[in-house]
Residue frames relative to the residue before (quaternion, step in Angstrom):
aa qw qx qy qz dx dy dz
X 1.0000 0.0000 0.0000 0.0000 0.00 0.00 0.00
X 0.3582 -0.6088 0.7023 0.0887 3.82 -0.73 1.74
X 0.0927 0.7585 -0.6343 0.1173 3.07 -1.56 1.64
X 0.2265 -0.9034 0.3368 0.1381 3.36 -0.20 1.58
X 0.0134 -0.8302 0.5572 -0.0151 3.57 -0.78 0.57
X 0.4042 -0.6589 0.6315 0.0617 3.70 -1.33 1.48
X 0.6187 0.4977 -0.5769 0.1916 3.01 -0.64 1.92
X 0.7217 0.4265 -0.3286 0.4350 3.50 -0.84 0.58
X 0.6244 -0.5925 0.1861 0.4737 3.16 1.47 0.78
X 0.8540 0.1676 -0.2328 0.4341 3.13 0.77 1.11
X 0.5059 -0.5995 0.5125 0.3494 4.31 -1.06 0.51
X 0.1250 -0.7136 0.6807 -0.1087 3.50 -0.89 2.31
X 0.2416 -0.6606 0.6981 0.1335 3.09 -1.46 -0.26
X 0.0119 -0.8193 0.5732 0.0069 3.39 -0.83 1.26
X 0.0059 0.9048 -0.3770 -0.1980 3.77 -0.77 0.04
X 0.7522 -0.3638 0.1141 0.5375 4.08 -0.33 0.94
X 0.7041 0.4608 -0.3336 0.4250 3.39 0.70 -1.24
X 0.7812 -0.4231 0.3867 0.2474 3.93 0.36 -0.09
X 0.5230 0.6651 -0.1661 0.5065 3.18 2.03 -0.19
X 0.1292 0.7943 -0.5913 -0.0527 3.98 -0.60 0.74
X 0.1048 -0.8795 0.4641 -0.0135 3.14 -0.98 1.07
X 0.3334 -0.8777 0.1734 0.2974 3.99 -0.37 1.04
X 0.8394 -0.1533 -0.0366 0.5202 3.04 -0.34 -0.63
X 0.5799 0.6590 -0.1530 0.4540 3.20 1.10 -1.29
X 0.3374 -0.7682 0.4512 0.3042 3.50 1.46 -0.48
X 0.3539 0.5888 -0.5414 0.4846 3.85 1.34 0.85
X 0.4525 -0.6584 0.5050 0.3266 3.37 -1.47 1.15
X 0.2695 -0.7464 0.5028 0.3426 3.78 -0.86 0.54
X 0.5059 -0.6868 0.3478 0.3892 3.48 -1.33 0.74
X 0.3051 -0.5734 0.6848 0.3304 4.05 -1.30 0.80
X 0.0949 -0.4609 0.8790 0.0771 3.03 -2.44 0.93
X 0.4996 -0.6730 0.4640 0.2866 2.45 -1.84 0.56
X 0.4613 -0.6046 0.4949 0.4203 4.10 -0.86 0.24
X 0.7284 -0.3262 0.3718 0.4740 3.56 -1.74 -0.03
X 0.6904 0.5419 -0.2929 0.3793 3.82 0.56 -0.75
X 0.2711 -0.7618 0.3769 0.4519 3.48 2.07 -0.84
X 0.3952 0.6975 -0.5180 0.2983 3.71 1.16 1.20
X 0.6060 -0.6244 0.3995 0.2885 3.51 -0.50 1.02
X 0.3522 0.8191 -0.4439 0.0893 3.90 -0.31 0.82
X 0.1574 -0.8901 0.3511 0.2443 3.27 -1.24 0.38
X 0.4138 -0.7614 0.3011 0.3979 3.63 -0.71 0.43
X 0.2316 -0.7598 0.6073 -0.0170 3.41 -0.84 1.48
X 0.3455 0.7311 -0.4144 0.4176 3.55 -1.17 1.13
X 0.2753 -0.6830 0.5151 0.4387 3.77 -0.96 0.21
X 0.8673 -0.1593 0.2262 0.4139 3.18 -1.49 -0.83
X 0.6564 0.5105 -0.1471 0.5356 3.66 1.19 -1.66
X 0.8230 -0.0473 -0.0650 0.5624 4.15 0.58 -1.05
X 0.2101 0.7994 -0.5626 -0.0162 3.28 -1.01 0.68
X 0.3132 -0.7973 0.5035 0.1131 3.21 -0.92 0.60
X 0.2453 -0.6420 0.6538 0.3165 3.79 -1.08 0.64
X 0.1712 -0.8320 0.5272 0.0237 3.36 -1.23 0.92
X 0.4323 -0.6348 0.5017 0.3980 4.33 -0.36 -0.16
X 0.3488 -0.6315 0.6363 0.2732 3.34 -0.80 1.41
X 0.5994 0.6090 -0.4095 0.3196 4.02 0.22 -0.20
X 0.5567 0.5848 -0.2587 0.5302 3.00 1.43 -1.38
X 0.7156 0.5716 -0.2339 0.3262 3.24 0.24 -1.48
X 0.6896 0.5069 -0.1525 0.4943 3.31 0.71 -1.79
X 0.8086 0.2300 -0.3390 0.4222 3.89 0.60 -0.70
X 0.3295 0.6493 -0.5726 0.3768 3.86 0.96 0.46
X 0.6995 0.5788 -0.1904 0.3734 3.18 0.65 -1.62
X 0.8800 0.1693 0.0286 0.4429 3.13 0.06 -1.75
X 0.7791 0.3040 -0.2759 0.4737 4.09 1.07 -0.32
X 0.6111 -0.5731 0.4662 0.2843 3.60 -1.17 0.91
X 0.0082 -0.6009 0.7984 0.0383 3.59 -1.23 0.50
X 0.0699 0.7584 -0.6430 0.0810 3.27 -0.42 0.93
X 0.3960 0.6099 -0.2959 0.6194 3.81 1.77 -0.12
X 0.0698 -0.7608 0.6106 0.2084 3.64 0.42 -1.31
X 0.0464 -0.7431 0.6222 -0.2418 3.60 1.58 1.34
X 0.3328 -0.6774 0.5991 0.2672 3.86 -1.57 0.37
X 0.7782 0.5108 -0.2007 0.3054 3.52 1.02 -0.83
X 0.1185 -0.8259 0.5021 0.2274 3.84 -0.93 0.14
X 0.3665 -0.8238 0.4318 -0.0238 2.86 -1.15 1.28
X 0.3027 -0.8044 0.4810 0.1733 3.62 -0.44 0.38
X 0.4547 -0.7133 0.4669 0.2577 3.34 0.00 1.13
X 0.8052 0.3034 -0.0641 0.5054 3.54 0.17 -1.14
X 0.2007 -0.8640 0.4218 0.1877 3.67 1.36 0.17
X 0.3778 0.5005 -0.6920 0.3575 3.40 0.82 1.68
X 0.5357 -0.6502 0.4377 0.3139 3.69 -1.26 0.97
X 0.7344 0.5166 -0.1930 0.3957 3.78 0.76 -0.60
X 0.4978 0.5721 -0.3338 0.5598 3.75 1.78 -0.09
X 0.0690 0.8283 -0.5495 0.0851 3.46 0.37 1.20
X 0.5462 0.6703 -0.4770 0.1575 3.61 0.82 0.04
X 0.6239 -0.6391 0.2875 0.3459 3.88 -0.58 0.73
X 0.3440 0.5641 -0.4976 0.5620 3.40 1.77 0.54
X 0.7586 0.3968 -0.2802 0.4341 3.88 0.19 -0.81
X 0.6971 0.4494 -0.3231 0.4557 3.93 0.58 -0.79
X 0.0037 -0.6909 0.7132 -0.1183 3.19 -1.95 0.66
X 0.2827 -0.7452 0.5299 0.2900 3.15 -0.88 0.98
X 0.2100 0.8234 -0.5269 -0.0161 3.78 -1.77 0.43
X 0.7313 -0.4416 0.3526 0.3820 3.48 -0.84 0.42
X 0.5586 -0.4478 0.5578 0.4199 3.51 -0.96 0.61
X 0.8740 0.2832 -0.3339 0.2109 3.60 -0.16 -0.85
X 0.4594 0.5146 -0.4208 0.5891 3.34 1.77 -0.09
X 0.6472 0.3881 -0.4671 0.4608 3.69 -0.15 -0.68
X 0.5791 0.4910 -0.4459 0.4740 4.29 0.30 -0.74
X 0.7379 0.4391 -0.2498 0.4476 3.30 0.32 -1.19
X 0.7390 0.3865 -0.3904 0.3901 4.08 0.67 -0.52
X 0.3490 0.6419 -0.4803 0.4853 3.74 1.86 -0.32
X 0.7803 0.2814 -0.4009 0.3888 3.73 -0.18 -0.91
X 0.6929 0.5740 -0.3185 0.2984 3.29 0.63 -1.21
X 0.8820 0.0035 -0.2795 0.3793 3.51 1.48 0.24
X 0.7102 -0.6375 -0.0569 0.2932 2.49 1.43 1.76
X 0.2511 0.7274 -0.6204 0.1515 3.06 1.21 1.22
X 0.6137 0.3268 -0.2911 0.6571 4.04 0.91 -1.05
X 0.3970 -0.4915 0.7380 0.2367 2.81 -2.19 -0.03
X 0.3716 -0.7162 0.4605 0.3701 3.14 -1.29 -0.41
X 0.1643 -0.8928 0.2379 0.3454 3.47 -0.32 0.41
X 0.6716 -0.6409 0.3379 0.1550 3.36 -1.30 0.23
X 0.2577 -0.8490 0.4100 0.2113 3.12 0.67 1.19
X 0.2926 -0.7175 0.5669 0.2796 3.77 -0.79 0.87
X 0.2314 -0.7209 0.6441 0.1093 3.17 -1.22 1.04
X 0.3976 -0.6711 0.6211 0.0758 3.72 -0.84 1.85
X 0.0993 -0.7692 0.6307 0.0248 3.71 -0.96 1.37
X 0.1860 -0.8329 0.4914 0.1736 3.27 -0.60 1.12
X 0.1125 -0.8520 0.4992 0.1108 3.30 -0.51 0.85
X 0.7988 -0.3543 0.4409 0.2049 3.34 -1.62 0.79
X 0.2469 0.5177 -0.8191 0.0067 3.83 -1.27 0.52
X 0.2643 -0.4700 0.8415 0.0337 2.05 -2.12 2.08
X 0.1231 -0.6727 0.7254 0.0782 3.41 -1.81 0.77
C-alpha cells in the first residue's frame, strides 16, 4: 500500500516495504548516509534534502503514541526499512537494545595493578 506525503518541497509516495517513490510514481534510488543508513534525496532543484528512508517509512506507517524522537530497528540491520522492523525510542532504550542484541559490546574497563618492588 503507496502512501503519499507533502514534505521537503514536494508530493512522494512511500510504501510499508521500505520503498519511496516520486511523483511520477518511479521508485527513487536509496544511498547510503555516512552512518550507512539507506536514504533518499527529496526536494526541487533550488532545496533539497537527503533524508532516512527509516525515518520516513515510520512517520507514515508506525504509531508514536509515546512521542519517543528516535527510530529503531528491531532486528538492528540498517537497510530493513519495512514498518514490521521500526519502532520509535529514546536514545536510552535504543543504547540499551544495541547491547542487548549485540550490536555494541560492552567495554571492559582495564584495571592497572600496581605492583610492589621488593629489593
Amino acid at each position: 500500500m503507496k502512501v503519499e506525503f507533502c514534505k521537503y518541497g514536494g508530493s512522494y509516495f512511500a510504501d510499508e516495504n521500505g520503498f519511496v517513490f516520486g511523483k511520477n510514481g518511479n521508485k527513487l534510488k536509496q544511498r547510503p548516509d555516512k552512518d550507512g543508513y539507506p536514504s533518499v534525496t527529496l526536494g526541487d532543484k533550488k532545496h533539497r534534502s537527503k533524508v532516512r528512508v527509516h525515518r520516513i517509512i515510520a512517520e507514515l506507517f508506525v504509531d508514536n503514541l509515546e512521542n519517543k524522537p528516535e527510530v529503531n530497528h528491531i532486528d538492528g540491520v540498517k537497510t530493513n526499512n519495512s514498518y514490521t522492523n521500526l519502532e520509535w525510542m529514546t536514545r536510552s532504550e535504543q543504547m540499551f537494545h544495541s547491547y542487548k542484541i549485540g550490536l555494541r559490546k560492552k567495554r571492559v574497563k582495564k584495571e592497572f595493578i600496581l605492583r610492589k618492588k621488593i629489593f
